[in-house]
Biotite code that builds the C-alpha atoms (Angstrom):
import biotite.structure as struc

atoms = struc.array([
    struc.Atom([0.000, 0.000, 0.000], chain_id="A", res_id=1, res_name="UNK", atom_name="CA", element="C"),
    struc.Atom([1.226, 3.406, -0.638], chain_id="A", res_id=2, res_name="UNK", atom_name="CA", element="C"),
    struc.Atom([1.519, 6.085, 2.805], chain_id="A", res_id=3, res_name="UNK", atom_name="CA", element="C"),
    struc.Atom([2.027, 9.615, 1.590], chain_id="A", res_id=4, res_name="UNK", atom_name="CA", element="C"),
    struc.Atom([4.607, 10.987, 3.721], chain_id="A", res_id=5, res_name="UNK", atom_name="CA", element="C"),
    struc.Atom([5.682, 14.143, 5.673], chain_id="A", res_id=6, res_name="UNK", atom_name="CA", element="C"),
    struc.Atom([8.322, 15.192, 7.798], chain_id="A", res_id=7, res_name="UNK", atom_name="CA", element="C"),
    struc.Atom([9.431, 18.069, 10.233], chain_id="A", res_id=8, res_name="UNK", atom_name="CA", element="C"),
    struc.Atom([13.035, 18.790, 11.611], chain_id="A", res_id=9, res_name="UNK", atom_name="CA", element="C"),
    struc.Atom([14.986, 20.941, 13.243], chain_id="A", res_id=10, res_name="UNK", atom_name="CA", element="C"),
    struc.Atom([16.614, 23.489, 10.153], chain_id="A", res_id=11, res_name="UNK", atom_name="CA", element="C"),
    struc.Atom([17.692, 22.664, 7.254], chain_id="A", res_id=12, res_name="UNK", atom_name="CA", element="C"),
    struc.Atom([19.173, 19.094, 8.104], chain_id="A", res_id=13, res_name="UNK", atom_name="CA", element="C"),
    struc.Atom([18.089, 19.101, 11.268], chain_id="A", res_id=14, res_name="UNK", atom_name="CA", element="C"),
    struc.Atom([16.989, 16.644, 13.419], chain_id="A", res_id=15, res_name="UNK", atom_name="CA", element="C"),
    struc.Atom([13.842, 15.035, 12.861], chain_id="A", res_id=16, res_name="UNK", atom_name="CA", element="C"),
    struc.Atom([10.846, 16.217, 14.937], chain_id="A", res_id=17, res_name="UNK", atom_name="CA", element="C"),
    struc.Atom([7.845, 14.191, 13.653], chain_id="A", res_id=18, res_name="UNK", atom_name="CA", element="C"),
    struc.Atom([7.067, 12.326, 10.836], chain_id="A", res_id=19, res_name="UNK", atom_name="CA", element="C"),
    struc.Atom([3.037, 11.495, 9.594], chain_id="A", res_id=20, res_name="UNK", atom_name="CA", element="C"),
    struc.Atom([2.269, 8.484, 7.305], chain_id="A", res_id=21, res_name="UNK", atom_name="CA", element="C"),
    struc.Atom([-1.135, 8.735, 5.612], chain_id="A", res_id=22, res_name="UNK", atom_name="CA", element="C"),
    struc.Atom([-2.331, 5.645, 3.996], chain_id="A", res_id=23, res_name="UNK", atom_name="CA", element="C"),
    struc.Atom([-4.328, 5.628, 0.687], chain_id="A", res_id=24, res_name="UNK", atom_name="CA", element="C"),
    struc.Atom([-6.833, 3.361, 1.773], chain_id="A", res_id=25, res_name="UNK", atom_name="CA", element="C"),
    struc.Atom([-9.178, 5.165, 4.575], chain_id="A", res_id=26, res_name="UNK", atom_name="CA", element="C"),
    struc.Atom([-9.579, 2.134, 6.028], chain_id="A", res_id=27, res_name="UNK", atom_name="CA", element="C"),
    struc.Atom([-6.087, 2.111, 7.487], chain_id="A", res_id=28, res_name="UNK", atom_name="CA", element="C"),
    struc.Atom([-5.320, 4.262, 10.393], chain_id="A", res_id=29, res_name="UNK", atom_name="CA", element="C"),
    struc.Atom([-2.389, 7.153, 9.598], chain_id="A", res_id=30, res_name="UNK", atom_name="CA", element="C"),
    struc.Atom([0.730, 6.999, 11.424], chain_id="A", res_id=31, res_name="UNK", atom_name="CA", element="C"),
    struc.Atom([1.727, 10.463, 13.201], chain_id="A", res_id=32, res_name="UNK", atom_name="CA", element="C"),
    struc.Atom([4.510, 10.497, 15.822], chain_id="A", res_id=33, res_name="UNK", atom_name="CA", element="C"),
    struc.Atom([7.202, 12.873, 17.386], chain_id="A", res_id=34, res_name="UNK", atom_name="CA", element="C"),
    struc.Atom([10.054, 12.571, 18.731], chain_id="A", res_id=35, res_name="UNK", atom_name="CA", element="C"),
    struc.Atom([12.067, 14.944, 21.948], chain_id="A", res_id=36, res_name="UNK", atom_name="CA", element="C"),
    struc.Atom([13.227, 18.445, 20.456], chain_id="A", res_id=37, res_name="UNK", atom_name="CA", element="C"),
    struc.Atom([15.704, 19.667, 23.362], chain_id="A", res_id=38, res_name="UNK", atom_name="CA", element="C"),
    struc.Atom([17.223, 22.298, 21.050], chain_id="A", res_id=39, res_name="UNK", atom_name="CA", element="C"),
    struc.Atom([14.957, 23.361, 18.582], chain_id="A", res_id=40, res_name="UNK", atom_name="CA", element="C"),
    struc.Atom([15.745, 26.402, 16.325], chain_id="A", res_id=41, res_name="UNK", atom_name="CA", element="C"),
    struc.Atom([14.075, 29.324, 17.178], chain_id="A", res_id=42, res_name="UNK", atom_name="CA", element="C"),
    struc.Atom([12.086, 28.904, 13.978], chain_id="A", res_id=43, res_name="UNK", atom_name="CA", element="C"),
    struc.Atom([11.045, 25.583, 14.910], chain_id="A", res_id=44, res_name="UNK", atom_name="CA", element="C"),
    struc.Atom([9.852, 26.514, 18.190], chain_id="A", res_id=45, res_name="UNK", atom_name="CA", element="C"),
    struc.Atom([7.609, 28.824, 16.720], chain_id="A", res_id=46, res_name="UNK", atom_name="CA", element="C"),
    struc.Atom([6.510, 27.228, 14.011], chain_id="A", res_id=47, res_name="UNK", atom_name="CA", element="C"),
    struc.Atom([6.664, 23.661, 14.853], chain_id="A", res_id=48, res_name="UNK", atom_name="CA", element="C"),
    struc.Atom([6.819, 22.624, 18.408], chain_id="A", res_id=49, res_name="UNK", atom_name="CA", element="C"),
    struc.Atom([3.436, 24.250, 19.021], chain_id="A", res_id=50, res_name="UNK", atom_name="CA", element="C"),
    struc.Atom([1.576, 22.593, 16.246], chain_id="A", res_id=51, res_name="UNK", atom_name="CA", element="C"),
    struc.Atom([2.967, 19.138, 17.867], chain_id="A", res_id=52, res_name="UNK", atom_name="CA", element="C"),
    struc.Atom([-0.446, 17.864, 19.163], chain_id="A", res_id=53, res_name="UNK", atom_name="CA", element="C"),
    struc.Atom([0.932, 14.710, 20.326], chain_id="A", res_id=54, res_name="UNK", atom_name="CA", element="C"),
    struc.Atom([3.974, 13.714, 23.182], chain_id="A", res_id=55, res_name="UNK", atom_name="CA", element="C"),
    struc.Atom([7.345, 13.780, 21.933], chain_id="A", res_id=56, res_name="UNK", atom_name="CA", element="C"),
    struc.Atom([8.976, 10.160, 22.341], chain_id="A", res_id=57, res_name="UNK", atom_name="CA", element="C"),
    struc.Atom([12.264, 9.191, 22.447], chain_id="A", res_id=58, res_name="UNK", atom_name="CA", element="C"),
    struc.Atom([14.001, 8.186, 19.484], chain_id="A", res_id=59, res_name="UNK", atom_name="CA", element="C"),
    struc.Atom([14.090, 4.697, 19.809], chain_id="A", res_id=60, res_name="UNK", atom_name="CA", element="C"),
    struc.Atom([10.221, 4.474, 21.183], chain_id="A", res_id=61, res_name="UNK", atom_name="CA", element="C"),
    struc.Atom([9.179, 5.916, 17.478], chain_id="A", res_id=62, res_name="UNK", atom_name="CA", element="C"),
    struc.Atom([11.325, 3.813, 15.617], chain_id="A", res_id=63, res_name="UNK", atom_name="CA", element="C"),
    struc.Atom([9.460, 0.962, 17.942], chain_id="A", res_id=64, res_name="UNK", atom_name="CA", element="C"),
    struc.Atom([6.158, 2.305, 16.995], chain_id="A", res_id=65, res_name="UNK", atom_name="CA", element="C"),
    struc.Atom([7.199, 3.389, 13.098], chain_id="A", res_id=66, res_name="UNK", atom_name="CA", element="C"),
    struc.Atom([8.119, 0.467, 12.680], chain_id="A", res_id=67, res_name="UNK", atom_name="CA", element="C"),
    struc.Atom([5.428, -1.764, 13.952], chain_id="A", res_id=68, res_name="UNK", atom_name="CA", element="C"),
    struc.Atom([3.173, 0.415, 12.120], chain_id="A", res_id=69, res_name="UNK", atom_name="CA", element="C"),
    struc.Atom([4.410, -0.710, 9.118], chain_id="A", res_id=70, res_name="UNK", atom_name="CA", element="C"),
    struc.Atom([5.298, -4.719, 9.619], chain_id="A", res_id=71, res_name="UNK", atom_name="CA", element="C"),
    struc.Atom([1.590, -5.762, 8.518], chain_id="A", res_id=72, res_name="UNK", atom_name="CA", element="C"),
    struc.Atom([2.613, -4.351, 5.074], chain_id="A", res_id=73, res_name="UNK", atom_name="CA", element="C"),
    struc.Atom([4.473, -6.735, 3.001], chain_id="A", res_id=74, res_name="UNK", atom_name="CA", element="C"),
    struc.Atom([5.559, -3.929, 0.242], chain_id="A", res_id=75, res_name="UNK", atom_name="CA", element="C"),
    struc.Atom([5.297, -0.862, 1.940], chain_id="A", res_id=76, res_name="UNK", atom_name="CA", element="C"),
    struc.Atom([5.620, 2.247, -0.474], chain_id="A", res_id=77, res_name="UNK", atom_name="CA", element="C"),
    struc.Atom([6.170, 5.485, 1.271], chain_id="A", res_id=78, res_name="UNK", atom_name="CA", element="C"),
    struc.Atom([5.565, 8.650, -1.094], chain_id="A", res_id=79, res_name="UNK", atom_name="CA", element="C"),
    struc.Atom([6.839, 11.890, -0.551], chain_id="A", res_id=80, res_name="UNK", atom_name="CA", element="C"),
    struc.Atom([7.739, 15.165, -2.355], chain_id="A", res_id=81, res_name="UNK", atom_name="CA", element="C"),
    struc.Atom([10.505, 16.020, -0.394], chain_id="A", res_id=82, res_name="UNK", atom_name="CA", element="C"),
    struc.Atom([13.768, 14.036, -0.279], chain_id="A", res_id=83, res_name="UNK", atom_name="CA", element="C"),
    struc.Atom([14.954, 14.966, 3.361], chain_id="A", res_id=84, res_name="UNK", atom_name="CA", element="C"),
    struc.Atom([11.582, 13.443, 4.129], chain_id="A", res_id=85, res_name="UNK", atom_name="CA", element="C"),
    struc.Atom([12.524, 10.001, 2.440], chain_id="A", res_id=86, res_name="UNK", atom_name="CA", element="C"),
    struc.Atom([16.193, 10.358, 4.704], chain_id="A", res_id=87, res_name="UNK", atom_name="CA", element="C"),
    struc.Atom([14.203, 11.128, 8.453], chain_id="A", res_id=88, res_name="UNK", atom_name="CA", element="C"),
    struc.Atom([12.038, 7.566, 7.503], chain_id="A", res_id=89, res_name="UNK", atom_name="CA", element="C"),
    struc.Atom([14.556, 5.687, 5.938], chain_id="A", res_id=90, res_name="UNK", atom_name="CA", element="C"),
    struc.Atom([16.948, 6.960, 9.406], chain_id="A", res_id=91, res_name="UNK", atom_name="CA", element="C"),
    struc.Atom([14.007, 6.088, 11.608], chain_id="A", res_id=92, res_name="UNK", atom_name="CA", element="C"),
    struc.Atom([14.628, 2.581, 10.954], chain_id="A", res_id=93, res_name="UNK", atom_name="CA", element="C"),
    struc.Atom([18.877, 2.572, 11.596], chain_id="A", res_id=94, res_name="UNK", atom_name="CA", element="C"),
    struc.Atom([18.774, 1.651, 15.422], chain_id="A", res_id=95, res_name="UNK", atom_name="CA", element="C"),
    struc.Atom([22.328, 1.074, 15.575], chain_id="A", res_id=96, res_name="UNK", atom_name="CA", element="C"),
    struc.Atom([25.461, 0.264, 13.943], chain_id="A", res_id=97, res_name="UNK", atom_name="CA", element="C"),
    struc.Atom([24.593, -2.362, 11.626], chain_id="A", res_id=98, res_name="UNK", atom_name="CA", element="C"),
    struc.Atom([21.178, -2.691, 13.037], chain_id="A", res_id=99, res_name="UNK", atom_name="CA", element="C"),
    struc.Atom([17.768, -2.436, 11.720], chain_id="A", res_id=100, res_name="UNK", atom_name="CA", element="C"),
    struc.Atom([14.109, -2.474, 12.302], chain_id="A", res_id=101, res_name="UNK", atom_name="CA", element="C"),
    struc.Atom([12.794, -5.263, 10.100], chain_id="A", res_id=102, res_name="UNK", atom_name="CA", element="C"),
    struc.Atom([10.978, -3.532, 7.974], chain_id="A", res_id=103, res_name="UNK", atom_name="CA", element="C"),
    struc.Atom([12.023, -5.007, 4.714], chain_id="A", res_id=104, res_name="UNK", atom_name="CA", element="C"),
    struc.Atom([10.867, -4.295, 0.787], chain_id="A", res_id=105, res_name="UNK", atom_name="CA", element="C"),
    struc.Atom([10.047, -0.806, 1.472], chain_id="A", res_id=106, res_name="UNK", atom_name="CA", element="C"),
    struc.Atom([9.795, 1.435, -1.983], chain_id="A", res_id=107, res_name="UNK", atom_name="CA", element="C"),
    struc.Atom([9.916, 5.052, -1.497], chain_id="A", res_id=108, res_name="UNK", atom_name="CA", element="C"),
    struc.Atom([8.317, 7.296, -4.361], chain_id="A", res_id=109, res_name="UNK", atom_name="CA", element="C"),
    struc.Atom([9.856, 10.634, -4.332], chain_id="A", res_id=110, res_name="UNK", atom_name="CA", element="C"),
    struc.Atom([7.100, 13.173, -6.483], chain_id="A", res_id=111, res_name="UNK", atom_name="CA", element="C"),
    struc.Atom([7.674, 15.805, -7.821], chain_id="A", res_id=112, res_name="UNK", atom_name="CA", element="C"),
    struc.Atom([5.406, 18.735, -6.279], chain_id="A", res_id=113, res_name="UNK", atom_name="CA", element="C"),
    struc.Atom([5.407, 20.779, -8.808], chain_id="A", res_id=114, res_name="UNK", atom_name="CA", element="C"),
    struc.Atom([3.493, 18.549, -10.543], chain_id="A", res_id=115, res_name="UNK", atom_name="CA", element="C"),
    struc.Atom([1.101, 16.753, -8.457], chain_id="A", res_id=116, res_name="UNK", atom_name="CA", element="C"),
    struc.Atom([0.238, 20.371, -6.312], chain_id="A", res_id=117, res_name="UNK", atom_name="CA", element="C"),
    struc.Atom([-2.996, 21.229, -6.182], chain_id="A", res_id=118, res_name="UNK", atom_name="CA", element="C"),
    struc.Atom([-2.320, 25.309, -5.191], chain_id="A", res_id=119, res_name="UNK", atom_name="CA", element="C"),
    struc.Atom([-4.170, 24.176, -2.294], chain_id="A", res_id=120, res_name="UNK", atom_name="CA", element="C"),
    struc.Atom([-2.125, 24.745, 1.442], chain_id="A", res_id=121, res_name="UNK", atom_name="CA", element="C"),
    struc.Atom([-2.228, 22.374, 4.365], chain_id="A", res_id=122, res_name="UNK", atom_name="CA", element="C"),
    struc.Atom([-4.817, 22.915, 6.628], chain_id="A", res_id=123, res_name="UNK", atom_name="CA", element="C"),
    struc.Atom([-2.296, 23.454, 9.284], chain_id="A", res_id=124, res_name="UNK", atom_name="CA", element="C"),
    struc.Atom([1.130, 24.134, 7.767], chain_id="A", res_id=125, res_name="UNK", atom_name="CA", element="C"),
    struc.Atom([4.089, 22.983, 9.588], chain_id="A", res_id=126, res_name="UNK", atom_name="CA", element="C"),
    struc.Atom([2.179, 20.012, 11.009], chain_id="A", res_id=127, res_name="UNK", atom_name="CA", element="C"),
    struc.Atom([3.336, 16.611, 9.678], chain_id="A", res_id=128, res_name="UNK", atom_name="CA", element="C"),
    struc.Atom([0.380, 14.684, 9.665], chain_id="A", res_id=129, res_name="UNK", atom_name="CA", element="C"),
    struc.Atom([-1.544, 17.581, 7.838], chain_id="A", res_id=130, res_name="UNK", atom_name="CA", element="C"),
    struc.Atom([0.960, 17.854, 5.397], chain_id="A", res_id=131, res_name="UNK", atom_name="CA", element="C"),
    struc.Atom([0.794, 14.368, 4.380], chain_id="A", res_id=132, res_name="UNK", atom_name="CA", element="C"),
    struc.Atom([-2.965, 14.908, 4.107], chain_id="A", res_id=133, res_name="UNK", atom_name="CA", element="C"),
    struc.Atom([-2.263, 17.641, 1.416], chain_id="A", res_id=134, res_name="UNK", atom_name="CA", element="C"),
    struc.Atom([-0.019, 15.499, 0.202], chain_id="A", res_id=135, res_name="UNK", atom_name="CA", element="C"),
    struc.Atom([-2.071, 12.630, -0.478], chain_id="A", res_id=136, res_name="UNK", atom_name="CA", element="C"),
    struc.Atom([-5.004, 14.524, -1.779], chain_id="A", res_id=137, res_name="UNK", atom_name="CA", element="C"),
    struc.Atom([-2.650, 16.136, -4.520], chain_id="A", res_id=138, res_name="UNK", atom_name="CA", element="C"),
    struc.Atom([-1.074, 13.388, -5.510], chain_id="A", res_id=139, res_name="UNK", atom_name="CA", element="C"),
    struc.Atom([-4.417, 11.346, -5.920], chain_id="A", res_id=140, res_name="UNK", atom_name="CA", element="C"),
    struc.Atom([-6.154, 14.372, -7.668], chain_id="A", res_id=141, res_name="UNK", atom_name="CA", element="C"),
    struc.Atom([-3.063, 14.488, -9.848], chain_id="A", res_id=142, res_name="UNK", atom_name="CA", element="C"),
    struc.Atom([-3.927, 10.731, -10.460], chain_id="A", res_id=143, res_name="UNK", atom_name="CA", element="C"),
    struc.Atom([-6.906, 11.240, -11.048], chain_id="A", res_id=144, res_name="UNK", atom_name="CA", element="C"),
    struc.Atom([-6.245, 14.644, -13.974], chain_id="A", res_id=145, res_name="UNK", atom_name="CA", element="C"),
    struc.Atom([-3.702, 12.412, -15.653], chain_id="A", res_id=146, res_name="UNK", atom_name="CA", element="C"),
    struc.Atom([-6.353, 9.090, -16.167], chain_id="A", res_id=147, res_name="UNK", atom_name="CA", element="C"),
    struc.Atom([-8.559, 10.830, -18.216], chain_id="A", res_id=148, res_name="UNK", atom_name="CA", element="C"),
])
């Protein structure tokens, strides 16, 4: 199944902050999780830390929960439009030096936004799991101009 995907960090190359997965089938509950920000930028703890309307986990307890979010998947694909956002999931899974979660034939789709936006905003900006609500609905829109 595909998960459209979204991401928040600290800066440019920062540390990750959250991360949302919204699945394409309704059916499936989306993933949306945080992790502890004990430095943000002050940008980030404007914009981003406030919009955070879950608790911030440790590391390693979202990478638990990431993970078993996406085990029942045998062929996970994980769509984004962003790259950095492809490099905070695919991290999420390192748990150590040579050391993985077992999440195994994941495909990541990186879009290009340009192209599948729909000029539409998030409903809340700067939140993850929003974002990858926007992001869903314009890439399935897109989809959906480009079939007929």
């Amino acid at each position: 199944m595909r998960y459209f995907l979204d991401t928040e960090f600290n800066g440019f190359g920062g540390a990750l902050i959250a991360i949302a997965l919204v699945p394409e089938d309704d059916g499936r509950a989306p993933f949306y999780g945080a992790v502890e920000c004990h430095d943000p930028t002050p940008w980030v703890a404007e914009h981003i830390i406030p919009l955070l309307d879950v608790e911030q986990l440790t590391r390693r307890h979202l990478a638990d929960q990431f993970a078993d979010y996406l085990n029942d998947d045998p062929e996970p694909v994980l769509v984004a439009d962003w790259p950095e956002d492809i490099a905070h999931a695919a991290r999420l899974l390192v748990i150590g030096p040579g050391l993985m979660k077992p999440v195994r034939n994941i495909h990541f789709d990186l879009v290009d936004a340009e192209l599948v936006s729909s000029g539409e905003g998030s409903a809340v900006p700067h939140n993850a799991y929003h974002d990858a609500l926007r992001l869903r609905a314009d890439v399935l829109a897109y989809e959906k101009r480009m079939a007929t």
